[in-house]
N, C-alpha and C positions, 0 to 999 in steps of 0.2 A: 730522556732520549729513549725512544722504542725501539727493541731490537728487532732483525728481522730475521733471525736464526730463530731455528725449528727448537721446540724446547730438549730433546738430546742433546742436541749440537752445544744449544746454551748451557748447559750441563758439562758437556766436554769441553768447551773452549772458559767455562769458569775453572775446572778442574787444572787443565793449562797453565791459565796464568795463575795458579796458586799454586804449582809446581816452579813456576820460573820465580815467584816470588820467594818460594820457601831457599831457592839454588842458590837466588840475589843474596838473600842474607847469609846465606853457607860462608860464600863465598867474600863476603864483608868479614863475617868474622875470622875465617880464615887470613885472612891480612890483618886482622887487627893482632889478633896472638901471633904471626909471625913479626909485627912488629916490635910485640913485647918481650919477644924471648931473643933480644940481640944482647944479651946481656953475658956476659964470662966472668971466669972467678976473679978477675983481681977487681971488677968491680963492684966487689960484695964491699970493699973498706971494713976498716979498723975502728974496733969495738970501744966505745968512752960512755961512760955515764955522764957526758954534759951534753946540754942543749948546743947545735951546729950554730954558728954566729951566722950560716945559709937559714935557718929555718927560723933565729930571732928576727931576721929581715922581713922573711914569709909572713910570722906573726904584725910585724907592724904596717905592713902592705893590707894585710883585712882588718885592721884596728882593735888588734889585741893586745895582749900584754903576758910575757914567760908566766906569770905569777895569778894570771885571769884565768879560771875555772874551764875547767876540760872535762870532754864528754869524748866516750871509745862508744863505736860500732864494730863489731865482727861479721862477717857472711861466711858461714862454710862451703857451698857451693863456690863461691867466687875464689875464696882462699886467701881473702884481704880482711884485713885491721887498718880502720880509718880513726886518726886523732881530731877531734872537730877543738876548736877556742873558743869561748866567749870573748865578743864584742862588745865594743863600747853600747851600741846601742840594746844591750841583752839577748838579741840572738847567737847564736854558734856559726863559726865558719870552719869548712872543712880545710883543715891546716895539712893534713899528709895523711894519703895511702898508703899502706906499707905492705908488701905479699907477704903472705903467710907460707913457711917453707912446709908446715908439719900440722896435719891434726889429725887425729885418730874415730874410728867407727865411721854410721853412718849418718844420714839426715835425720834429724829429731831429737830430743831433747834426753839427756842424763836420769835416767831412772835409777839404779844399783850401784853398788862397789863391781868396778871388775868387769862393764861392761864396754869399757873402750869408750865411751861416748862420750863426746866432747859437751860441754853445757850450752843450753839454747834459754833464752830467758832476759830477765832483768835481777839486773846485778850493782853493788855499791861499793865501793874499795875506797877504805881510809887511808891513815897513812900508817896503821899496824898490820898492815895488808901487804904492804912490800918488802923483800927479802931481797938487803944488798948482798947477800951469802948465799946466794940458792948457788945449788950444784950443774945448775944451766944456765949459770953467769948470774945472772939477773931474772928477777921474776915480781909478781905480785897474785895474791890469791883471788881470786875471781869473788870468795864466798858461797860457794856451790856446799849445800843445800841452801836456800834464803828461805823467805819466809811458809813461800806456797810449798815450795819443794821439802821442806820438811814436814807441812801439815798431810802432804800427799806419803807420806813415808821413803821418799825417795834415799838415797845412801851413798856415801863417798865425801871424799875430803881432799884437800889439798888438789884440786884442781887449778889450774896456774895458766897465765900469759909468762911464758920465760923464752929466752936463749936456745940456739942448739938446732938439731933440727928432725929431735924426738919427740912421740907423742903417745901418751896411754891416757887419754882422756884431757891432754893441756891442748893450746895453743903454742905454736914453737913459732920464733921468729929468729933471723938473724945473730948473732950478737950485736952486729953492728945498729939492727932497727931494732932490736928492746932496750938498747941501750940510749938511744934518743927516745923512746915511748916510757922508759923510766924517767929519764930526765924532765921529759915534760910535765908528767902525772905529781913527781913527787916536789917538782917548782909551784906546780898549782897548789898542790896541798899545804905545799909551808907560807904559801901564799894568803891561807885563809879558808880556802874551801875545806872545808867539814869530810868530805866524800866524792869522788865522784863516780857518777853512774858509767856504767856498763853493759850496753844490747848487746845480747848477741842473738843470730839468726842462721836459720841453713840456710837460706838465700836472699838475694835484693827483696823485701815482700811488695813486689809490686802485685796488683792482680791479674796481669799475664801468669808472672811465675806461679801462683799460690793457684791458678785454673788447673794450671797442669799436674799438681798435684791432688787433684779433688778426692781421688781416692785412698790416697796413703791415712793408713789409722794416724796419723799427728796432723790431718787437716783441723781439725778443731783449735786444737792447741796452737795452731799458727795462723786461723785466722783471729784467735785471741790476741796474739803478738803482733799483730798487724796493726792493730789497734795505737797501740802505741808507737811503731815506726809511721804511719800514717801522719800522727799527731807529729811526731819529729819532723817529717819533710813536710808538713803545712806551715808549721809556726816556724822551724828551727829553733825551737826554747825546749830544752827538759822538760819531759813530759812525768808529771808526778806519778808515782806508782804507789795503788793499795791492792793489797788480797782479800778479798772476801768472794765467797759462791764457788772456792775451785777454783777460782779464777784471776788473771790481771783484770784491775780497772783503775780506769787513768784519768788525771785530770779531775778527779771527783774529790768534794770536801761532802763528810755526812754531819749530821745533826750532832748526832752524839760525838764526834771527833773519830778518829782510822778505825777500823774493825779491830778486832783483838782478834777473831777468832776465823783464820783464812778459810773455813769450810764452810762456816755458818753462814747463811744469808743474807746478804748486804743490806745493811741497817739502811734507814731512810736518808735520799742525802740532798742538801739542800741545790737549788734548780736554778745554776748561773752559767749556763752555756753562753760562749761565743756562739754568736750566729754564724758568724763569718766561716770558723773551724767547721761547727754543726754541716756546714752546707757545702765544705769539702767531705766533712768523711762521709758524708750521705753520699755525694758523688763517688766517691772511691766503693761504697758497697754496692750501690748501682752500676759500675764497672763489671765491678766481680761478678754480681748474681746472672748477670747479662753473659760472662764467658763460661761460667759455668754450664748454662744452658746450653750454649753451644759444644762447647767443647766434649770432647770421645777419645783425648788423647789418655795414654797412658801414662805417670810419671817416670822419671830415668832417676832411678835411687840405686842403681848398680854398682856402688863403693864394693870393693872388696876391704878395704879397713881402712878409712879416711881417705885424705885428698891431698893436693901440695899444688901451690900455682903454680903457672907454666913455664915462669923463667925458672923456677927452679926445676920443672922437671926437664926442661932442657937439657939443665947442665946437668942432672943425674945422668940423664940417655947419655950426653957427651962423655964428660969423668966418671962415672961410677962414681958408686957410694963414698968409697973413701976417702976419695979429691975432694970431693964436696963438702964433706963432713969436718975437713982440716980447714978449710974456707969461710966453713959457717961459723963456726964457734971456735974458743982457744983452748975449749979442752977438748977438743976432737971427738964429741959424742956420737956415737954411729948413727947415721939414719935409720929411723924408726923402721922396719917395715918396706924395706924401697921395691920390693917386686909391688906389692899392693899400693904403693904411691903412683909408681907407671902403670898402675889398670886406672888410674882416675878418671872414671867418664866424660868429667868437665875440664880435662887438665889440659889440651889441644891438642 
């Protein structure tokens, strides 16, 4: 169609409707976080280390099984811990979202001891990884340094998914939801699975989100991790993870068998791509390169020291810290931090 506005005009009436556009979604989202935040304290429930006979039901509704291999996603921006299944037919089905009441620092990944920052990466938890004794109910250790992260020298230990709703560098969750994200992990594990993996991310990596951050110094490093969340929302199957070059790479078998050496140069590796996969993530980097071109925004990394979802920072603004804190957890850990949890710039 040909327009008949003067090229200003078409100028200003694009300008327009991408002002009513950008209001549209404001205003979507604003309903969606007030719908999510109808939530009050007595609907936190009572903490158990066993799987809900509601969520063994979940599991046979996608054709799972308590005892069928599990895979965790984390987003810090979002402030959610997702538990995915394995299926009968070997993909993964997302079995429960859980909000995340606590994490500490900002977007990007765990460099030092002492730095607050929560880990970003690929991760693998056996079953000598879980701590039915942790001092925040429940936990399991991520393995923060892995393999890249120590070749890179990075530093720190005992980094945790636990209980409570404090954070210097974990993941805090409920008692009531690490108490079921225990139960699931450690069903799976006695179940047979060896390990299972562990994403974690600053945010959904779509290439929306990962445009808007083009300039943060951890653009590299996240569109590395992209890589492999790409791979998980194409197949939904574990996506295999090796180090070599600095780097994650996924999905790859080499000649001589895994790298030894995560800095050195990725040995030669033999050439069995899906086409299928190949010609998603080509389209997802053709996405991206395409927003980045356009794009002139600025990223919003404005954490003052982590983040907390919005139902829980509701009920912060509501009860204060201390009501909450007796709600979250049974040993009343204080919340971490709660002036810089209500600065969360994504918190609503």
């Amino acid at each position: 169609m040909t327009s008949n506005l003067l090229p200003h005009k078409q100028f200003r009436f694009k300008a327009q409707i991408g002002a009513a556009y950008r209001a549209g979604i404001a205003v979507l989202l604003a309903v969606a976080l007030t719908g999510c935040m109808s939530m009050e304290l007595d609907d936190l429930g009572d903490p158990s280390p066993e799987i809900p006979s509601k969520l063994i039901g979940e599991m046979a509704k996608k054709g799972t099984r308590p005892d069928s291999a599990v895979l965790v996603r984390i987003f810090k921006q979002e402030s959610e811990l997702e538990v995915w299944k394995q299926s009968k037919t070997g993909e993964y089905a997302l079995l429960k979202t859980y909000p995340m009441c606590r994490w500490s620092g900002k977007l990007g990944p765990k460099t030092k001891d002492g730095d607050r920052q929560a880990p970003e990466g690929f991760y693998h938890v056996s079953s000598g990884m879980l701590n039915p004794k942790s001092q925040y109910y429940l936990s399991f250790n991520l393995g923060y340094p892995n393999r890249l992260e120590s070749a890179l020298g990075y530093t720190g230990e005992a980094l945790m998914v636990h209980g409570a709703c404090s954070s210097s560098g974990c993941y805090a969750l409920t008692d009531q939801g690490v108490g079921e994200i225990y139960a699931v992990v450690q069903r799976a594990l006695a179940g047979g699975q060896e390990r299972f993996q562990v994403q974690a991310y600053p945010f959904r990596m779509t290439a929306e989100n990962l445009a808007r951050h083009k300039t943060d110094p951890n653009f590299g490093f996240w569109k590395n991790v992209k890589q492999g969340y790409d791979i998980f929302e194409a197949t939904k199957r574990q996506p295999k993870v090796s180090v070599c070059g600095g780097k994650y790479v996924f999905n790859t078998e080499f000649e001589d068998g895994e790298p030894k050496d995560p800095l050195a140069v990725c040995p030669a590796a033999k050439m069995t791509p899906d086409a299928g996969l190949l010609a998603k993530l080509q389209e997802q980097e053709k996405k991206l390169a395409d927003l980045l071109a356009e794009s002139t925004s600025v990223p919003v990394n404005a954490y003052v020291d982590g983040g907390m979802h919005p139902n829980f920072r509701a009920l912060l603004k509501k009860n204060g810290p201390e009501k909450l804190a007796e709600k979250i957890s049974t040993i009343k850990y204080p919340i971490s931090r709660p002036d810089a949890a209500l600065a969360d710039p994504y918190g609503g």
